[in-house]
C-alpha positions in Angstrom: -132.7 134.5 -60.7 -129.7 132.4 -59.3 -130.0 128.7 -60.3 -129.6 127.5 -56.8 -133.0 129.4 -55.9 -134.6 128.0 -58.7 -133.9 124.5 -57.9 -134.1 125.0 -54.6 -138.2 126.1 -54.9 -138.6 123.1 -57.2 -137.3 120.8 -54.7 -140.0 122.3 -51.8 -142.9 122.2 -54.7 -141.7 118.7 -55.0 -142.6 118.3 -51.5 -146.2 119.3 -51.5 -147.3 117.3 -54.4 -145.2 114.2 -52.3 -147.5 115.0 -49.5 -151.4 113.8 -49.5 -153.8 116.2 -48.1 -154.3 115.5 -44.4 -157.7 113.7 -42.9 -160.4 115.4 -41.3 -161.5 113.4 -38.6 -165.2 113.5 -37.2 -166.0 112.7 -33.4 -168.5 110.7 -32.5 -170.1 112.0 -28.8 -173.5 110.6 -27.8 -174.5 114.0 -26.0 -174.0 115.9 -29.2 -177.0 116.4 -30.4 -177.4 118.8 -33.7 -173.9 119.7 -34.0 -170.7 117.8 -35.5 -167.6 118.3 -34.5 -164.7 117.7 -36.7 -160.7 117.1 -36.4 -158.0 118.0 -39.3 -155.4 116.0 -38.6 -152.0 117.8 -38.8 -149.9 115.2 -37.5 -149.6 113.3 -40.4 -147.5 115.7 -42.0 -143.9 114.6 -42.8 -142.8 116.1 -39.8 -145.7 115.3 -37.5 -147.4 118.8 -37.2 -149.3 122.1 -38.4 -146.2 123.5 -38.6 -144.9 122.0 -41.9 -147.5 124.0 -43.8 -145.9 127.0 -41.8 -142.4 126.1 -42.4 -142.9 125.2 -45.9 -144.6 128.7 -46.8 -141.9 130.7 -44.6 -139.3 129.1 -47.0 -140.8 129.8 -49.8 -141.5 133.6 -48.9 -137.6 133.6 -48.0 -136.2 132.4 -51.2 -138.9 134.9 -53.3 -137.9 137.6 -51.4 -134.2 137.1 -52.2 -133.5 136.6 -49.0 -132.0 132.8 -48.4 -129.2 132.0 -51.2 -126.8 128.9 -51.5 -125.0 128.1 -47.5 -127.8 130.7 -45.7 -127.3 129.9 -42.6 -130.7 129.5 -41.3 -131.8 131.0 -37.5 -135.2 130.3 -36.1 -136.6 131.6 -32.3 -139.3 128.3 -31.8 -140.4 126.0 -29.0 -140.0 123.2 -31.0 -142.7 121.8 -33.6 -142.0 125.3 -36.6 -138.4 124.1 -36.1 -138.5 120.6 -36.2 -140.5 121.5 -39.7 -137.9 124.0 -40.7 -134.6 121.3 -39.9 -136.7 119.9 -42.2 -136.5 121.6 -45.2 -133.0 123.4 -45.0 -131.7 119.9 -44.5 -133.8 119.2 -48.2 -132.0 122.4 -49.7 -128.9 122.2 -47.6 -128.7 124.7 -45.6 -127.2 125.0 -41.9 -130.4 125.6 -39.2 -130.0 126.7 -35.9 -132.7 126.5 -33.7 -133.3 129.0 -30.8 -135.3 127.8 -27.7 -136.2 126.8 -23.9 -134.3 124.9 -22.2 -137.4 122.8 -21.3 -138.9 121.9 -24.8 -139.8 118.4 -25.0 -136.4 115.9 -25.4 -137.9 114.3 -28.1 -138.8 117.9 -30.5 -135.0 118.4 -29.9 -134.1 115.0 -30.9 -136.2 115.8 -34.3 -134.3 118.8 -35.0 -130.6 117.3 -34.6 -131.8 114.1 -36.9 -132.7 117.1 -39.7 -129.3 118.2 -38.9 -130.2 121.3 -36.9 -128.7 122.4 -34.1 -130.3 123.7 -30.8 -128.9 127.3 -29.1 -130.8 126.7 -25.6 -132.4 130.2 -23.6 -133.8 130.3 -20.2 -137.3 131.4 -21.5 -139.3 132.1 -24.1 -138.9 136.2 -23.9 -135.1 135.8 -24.2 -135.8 134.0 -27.6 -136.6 136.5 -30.1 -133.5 138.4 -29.3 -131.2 135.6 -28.8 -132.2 134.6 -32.6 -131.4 138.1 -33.9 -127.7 137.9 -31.9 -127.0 135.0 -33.7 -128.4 135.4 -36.6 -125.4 138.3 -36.7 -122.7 136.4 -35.9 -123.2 133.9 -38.1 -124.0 135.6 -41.4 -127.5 133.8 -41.2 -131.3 134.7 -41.8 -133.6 134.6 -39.1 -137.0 133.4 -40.3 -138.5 134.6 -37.3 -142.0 132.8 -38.1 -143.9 135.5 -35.2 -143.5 138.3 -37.8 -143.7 136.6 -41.3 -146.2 133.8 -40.8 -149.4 135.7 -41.4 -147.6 137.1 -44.6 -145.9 133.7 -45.8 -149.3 132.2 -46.4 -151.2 132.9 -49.0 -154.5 133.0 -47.5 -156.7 133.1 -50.5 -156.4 129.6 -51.4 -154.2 127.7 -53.3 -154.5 124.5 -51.3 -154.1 126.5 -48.0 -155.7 124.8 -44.7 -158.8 127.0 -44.8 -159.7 126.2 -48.6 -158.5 122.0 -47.8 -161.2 122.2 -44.8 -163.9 123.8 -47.2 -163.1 121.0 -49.5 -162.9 118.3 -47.1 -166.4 119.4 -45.6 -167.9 119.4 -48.7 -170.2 116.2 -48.6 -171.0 116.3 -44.4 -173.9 117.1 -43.2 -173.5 120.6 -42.2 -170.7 121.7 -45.1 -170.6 124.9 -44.4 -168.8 125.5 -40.4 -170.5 127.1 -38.2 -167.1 127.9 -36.4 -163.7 127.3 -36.7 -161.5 126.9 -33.4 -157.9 127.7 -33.7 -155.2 128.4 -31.2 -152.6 131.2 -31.4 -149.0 130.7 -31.7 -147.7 132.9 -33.8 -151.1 134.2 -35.3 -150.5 133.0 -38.9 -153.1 129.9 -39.1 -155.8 132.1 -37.7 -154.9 135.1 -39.7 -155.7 132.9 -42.5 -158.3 130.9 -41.5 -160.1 134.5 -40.7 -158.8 136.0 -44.1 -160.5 133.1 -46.0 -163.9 133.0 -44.3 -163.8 137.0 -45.4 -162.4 136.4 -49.0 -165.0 133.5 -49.8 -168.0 135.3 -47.7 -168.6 132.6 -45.4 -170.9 132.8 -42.5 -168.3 131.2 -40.0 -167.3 132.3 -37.1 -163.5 132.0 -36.1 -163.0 131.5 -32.2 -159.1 131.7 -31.3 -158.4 129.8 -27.8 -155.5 130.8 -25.9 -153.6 129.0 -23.1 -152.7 130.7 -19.4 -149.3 132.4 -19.3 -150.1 134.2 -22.6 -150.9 137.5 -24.1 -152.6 137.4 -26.8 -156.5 136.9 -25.3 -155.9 140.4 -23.1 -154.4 142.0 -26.2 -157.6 141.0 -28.2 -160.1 142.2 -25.2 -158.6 145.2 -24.8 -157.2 146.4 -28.0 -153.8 146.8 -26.3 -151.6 145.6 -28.9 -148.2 146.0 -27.4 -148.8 143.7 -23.9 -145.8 142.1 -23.3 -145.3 139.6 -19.7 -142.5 137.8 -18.0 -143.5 134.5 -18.4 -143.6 131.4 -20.7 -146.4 129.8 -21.8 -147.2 126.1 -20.5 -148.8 124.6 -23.9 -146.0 123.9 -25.9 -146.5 125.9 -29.7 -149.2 128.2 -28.7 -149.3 131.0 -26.0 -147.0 134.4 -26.4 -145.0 136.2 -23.6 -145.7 139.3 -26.1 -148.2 140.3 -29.2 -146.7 138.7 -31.9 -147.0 141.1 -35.4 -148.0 138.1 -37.2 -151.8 137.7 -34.7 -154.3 139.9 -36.3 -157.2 140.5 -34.1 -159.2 142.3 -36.9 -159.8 139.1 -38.3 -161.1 137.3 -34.9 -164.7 137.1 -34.2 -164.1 136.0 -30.9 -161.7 134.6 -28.5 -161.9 132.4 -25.2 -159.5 131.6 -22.7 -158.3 127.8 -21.5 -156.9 126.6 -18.1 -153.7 124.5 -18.7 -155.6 121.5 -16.7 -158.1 121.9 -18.7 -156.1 121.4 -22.1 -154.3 118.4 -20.5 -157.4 116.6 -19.5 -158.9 117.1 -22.9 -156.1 115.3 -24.8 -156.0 112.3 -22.2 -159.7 112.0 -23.1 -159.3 112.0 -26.5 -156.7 109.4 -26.2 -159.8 107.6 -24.6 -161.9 108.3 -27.1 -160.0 107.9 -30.5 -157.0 105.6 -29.5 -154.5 108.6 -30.7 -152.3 110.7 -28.5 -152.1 114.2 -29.8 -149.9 117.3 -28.1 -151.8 119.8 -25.6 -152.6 122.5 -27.7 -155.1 120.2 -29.4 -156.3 119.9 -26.2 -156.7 123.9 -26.0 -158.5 124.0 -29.3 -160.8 121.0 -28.4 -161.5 121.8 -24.9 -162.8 125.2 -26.9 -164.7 123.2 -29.4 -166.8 121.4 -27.3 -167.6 124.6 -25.1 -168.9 126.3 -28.4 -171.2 123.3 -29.0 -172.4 123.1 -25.5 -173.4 127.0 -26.3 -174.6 126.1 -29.6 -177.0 123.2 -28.1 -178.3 125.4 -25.5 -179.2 127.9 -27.9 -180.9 125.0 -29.9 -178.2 125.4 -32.8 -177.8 123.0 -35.5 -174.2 123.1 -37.4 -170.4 121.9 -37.4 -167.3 123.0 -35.3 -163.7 122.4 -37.4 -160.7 122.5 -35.2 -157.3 121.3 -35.4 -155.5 118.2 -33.9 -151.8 119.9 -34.5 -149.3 117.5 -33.6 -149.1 113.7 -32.3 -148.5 113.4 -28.6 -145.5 110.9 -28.7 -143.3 113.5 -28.5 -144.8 114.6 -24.9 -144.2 111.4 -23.3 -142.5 112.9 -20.6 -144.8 116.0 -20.0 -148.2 115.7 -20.6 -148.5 112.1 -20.6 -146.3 111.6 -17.5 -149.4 112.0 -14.5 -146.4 113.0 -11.9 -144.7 115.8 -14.1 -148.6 117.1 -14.9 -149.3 116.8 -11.0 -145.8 118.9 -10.7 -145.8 121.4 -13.6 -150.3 121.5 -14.5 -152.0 121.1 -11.1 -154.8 119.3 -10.4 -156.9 118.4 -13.7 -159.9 116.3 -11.9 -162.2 118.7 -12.2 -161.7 119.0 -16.0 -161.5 115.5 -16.8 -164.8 115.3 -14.8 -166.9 117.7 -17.1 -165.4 116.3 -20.1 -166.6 112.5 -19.0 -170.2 113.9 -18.9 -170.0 114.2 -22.8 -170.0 110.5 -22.6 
């Protein structure tokens, strides 16, 4: 093996054992009664979100599989957060990154990338990305890590410090240790490909609920079994939501999924602002807004138990979207009537 590749996996290994495991994060609701509801905390990653995990593994799997070598160039098709996390690392191992996405990701994810030294290739819309990335990747000699068909592979799922087995860990002393669901959004179908692969491989009686955001395919795919929907449009949750069935989401592994209004996902994180003093990005609204309607079905069924989601990424970086009340009036709609039903948890 080249001595570049070598080094170059040492250098990412370096990285994990720099990084602490991140904090699991237990909400305190008066109305909950019988049920705990817990938070891992992905921002605190080095780069702010889920992703690094994701970035770090698709990396690795690139280098193993021979196929990233000394000057790769380095193409990825992402809305932001996987390639903020991927700048990241080829910046570590020196590497040119080029980033493929909407012209309306969030100013601030795009600021990320360039300070990792990435550059940005703008598209009109998510659907155009995938293809744009493979163009390029072409024309400039490159790799395209294209994270929708290698995540759920990257990641080794049976353990080995992986987010399922750091949540088993972490739950270890609460009062209900053992989930009684995990709630996990669906970007490119990696994290809940593993999360669902680990609850089978350690024979753990927790159900995994995926949540998916308007504008995407992947909750029709998984009611129908029609695993080649595609749609022209782009979804409004920024890192979760597909235009098309990603090969990396694997509905075999799903016990269930549910489907969350935009609004709704927007309310929940102003909430939680409200209710933890943190800002986090919408899709942890989406996996939240889930969370709590699995408890209120849990309560009414006279279930005791926990719920495990994921806060994915800090909200400072959606200053100008979700936090701005005129560009969610414009862009969202109306998100009274969700912010109403979550105050009754109060």
């Amino acid at each position: 093996m080249a001595r570049w590749i070598v080094e170059a996996i040492e250098k990412i290994e370096a990285d994990v054992r720099r990084s602490s495991d991140t904090h699991l994060l237990k909400l305190t609701l008066p109305k909950l009664k019988g049920v705990d509801i817990y938070l891992k905390d992905e921002s605190t990653h080095p780069t702010g979100s889920l992703k690094h995990r994701l970035a770090r593994s698709l990396f690795l799997y690139a280098l193993c599989n021979g196929k990233i070598t000394e000057g790769t160039p380095v193409i990825e098709a992402s809305s932001g957060s996987t390639a903020v996390s991927e700048a990241y690392f080829a910046q570590m191992l020196g590497l040119p990154f080029i980033a493929v996405m909407p012209r309306k990701t969030a100013q601030s994810k795009i600021d990320k990338i360039t300070l990792y030294g990435g550059q940005c290739h703008f598209v009109e819309s998510a659907p155009q990305m995938h293809d744009a990335a493979v163009k390029l990747a072409a024309e400039k000699g490159g790799y395209f890590m294209d994270q929708f068909m290698y995540a759920e592979r990257a990641t080794d799922w049976r353990g080995n410090n992986n987010i399922a087995e750091s949540i088993f860990d972490q739950m270890s002393m609460e009062p209900h240790p053992i989930p009684h669901t995990l709630v996990m959004s669906a970007g490119t179908g990696g994290t809940s490909a593993t999360l669902g692969r680990y609850l089978r491989y350690r024979g753990h009686d927790t159900q995994l609920v995926v949540v998916d955001p308007e504008n995407s395919v992947f909750y029709d795919s998984y009611m129908t079994g029609n695993e080649v929907l595609c749609a022209d449009c782009s979804s409004r949750i920024e890192g979760i939501g597909r235009p098309r069935v990603e090969k990396s989401f694997q509905p075999d592994v799903i016990d269930a999924m549910m489907q969350v209004p935009d609004a709704a996902s927007v309310a929940t994180i102003l909430w939680l602002e409200a209710l933890i003093g943190r800002k986090a990005g919408a899709s942890t609204g989406t996996n939240l807004w889930g969370a709590l309607k699995v408890a209120r079905g849990m309560m009414d069924r006279g279930e005791a138990g926990s719920i495990v989601t994921l806060l994915c990424d800090g909200g400072e970086r959606y200053l100008d979207t979700y936090y701005d009340p005129a560009w969610v009036q414009t862009c969202i709609g109306d998100i009274a009537p969700y912010s109403d039903a979550l105050g009754d948890w109060l």
